[in-house]
C-alpha positions as CSV (number, residue, x, y, z in Angstrom):
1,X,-5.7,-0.7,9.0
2,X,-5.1,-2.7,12.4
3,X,-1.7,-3.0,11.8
4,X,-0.3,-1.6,14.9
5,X,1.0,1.6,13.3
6,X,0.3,3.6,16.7
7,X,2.0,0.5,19.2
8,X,5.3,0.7,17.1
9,X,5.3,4.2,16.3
10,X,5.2,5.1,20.3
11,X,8.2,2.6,20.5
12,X,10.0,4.8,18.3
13,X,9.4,7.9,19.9
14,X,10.3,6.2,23.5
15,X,13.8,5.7,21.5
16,X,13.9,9.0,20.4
17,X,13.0,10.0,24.2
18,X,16.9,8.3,24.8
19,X,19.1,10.3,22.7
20,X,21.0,13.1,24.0
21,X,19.3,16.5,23.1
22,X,21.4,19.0,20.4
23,X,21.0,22.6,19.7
24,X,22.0,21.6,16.2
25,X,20.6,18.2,15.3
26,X,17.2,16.2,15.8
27,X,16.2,13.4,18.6
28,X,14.8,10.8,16.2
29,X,13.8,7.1,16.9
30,X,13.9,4.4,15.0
31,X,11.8,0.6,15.0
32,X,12.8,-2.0,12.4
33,X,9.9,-4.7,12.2
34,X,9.9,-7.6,10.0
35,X,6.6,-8.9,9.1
36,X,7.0,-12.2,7.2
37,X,3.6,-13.3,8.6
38,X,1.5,-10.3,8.5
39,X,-0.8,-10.9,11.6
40,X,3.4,-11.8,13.9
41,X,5.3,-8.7,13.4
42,X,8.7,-8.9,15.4
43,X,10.6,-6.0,16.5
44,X,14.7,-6.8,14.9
45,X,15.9,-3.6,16.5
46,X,15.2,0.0,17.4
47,X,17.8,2.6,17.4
48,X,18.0,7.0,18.2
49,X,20.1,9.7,16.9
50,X,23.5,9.7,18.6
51,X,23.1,6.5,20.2
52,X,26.7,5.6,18.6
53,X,29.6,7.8,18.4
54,X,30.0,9.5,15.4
55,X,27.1,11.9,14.9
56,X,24.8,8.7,13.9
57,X,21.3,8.5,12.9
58,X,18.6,6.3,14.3
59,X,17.8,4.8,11.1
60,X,21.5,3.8,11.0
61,X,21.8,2.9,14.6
62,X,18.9,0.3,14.1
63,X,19.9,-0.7,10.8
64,X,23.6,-1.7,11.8
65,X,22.3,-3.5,14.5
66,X,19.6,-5.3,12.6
67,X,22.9,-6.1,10.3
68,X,24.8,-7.5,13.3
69,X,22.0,-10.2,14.3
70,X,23.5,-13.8,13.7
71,X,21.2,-17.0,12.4
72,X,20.6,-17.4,16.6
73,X,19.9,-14.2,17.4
74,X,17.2,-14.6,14.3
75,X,15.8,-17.7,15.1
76,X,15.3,-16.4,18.9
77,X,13.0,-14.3,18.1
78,X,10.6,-17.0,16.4
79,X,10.7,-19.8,14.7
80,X,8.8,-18.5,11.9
81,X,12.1,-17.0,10.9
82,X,14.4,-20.2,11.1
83,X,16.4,-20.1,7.8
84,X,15.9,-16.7,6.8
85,X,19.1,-13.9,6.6
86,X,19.3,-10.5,7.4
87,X,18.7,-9.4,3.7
88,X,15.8,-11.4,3.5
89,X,14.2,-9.9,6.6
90,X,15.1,-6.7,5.7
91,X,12.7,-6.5,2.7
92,X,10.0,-7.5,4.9
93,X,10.8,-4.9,7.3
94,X,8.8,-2.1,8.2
95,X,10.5,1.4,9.5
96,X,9.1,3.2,12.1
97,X,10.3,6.6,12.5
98,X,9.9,10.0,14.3
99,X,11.2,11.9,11.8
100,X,10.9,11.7,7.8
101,X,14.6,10.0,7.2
102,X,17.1,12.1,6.4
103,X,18.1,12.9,2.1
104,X,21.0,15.2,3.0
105,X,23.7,14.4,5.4
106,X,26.0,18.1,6.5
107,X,28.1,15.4,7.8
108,X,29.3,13.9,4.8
109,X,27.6,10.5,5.8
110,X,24.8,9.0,3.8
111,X,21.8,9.6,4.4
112,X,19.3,7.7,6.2
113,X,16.6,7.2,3.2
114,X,19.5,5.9,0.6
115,X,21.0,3.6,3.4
116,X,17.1,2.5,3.9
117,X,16.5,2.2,-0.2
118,X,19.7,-0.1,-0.2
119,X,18.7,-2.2,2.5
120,X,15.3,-2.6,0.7
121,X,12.9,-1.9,3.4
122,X,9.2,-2.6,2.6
123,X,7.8,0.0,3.8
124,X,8.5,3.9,5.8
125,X,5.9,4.9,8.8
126,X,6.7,8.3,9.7
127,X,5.5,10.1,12.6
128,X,6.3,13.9,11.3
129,X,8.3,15.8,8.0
130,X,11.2,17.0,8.8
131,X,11.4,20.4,9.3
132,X,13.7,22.5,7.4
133,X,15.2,24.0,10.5
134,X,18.6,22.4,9.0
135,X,17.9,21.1,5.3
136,X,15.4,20.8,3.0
137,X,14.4,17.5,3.4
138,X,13.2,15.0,0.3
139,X,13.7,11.5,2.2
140,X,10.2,10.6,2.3
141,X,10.0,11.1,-1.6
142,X,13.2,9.5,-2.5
143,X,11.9,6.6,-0.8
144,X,8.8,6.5,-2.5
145,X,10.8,6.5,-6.0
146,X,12.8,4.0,-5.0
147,X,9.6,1.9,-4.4
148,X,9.5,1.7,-0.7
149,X,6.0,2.1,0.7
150,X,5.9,6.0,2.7
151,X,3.2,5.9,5.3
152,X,2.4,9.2,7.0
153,X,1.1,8.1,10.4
154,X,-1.3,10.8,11.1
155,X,-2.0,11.8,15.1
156,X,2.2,11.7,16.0
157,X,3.0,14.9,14.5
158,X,3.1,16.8,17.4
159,X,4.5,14.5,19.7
160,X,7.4,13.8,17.3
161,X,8.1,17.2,16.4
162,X,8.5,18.1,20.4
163,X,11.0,15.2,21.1
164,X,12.7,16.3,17.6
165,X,13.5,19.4,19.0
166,X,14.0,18.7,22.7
167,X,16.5,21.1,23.9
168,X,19.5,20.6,26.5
């Protein structure tokens, strides 16, 4: 595909590497990156499980922070996107993610594949399912009905599974 699936996939799981192993939840990482000239992609923000307070995903966590980037911070990162919004970018955006986002929070919060179907990503690259060590997991197909793009990135499995389920 030559996309550079693998390059921003491996950034995700060095996120997920970050966050703060849990006997009862998942190290996940998370890439947002926008690709309003297919052959320039631009990392807006990367995020990991628990990187807030607040038992937070890293979908969320790189999401929020995607949300919190002002016209500047935007046109820093090129001038390709001079006069573009968060919104905008957003549906250009590309999610790379260890872990198949989350369809059920036990927390009460929402979960990461509605808060990714309301943001309107583009597309979902996923390193691994979710295992159903704590739910039964449908994030990857609720995405796809919602029209989002689900892209199984095959050769990460493993890799994402073991930093998953990193232990203290």
């Amino acid at each position: 595909m030559g996309s550079g699936h693998d390059h921003y996939m491996q950034l995700a799981l060095e996120e997920a590497l970050k966050c703060t192993p849990s006997p009862t939840a998942y190290c996940v990482g998370c890439v947002l990156v926008v690709r309003i000239q297919p052959d320039s992609p631009i990392v807006l923000s990367a995020g990991y499980s628990r990187e807030l307070p607040g038992n937070t995903h890293a979908e969320a966590n790189a999401l929020g922070k995607t949300r919190s980037l002002t016209k500047a911070d935007i046109e820093a990162f090129s001038p390709t996107l001079r006069g573009y919004e968060v919104p905008q970018l957003l549906r250009h955006t590309d999610v790379y993610t260890t872990l198949e986002p989350c369809s059920i929070r036990t927390s009460g919060l929402a979960p990461c594949a509605d808060a990714l179907i309301k943001a309107g990503a583009k597309r979902c690259i996923i390193g691994a399912n979710e295992p159903p060590d704590f739910v039964n997991c449908e994030g990857a197909e609720k995405l796809k009905q919602a029209g989002i793009e689900v892209i199984w990135l095959e050769g990460f499995e493993e890799r994402c599974l073991t930093v998953a389920r990193r232990q203290v």
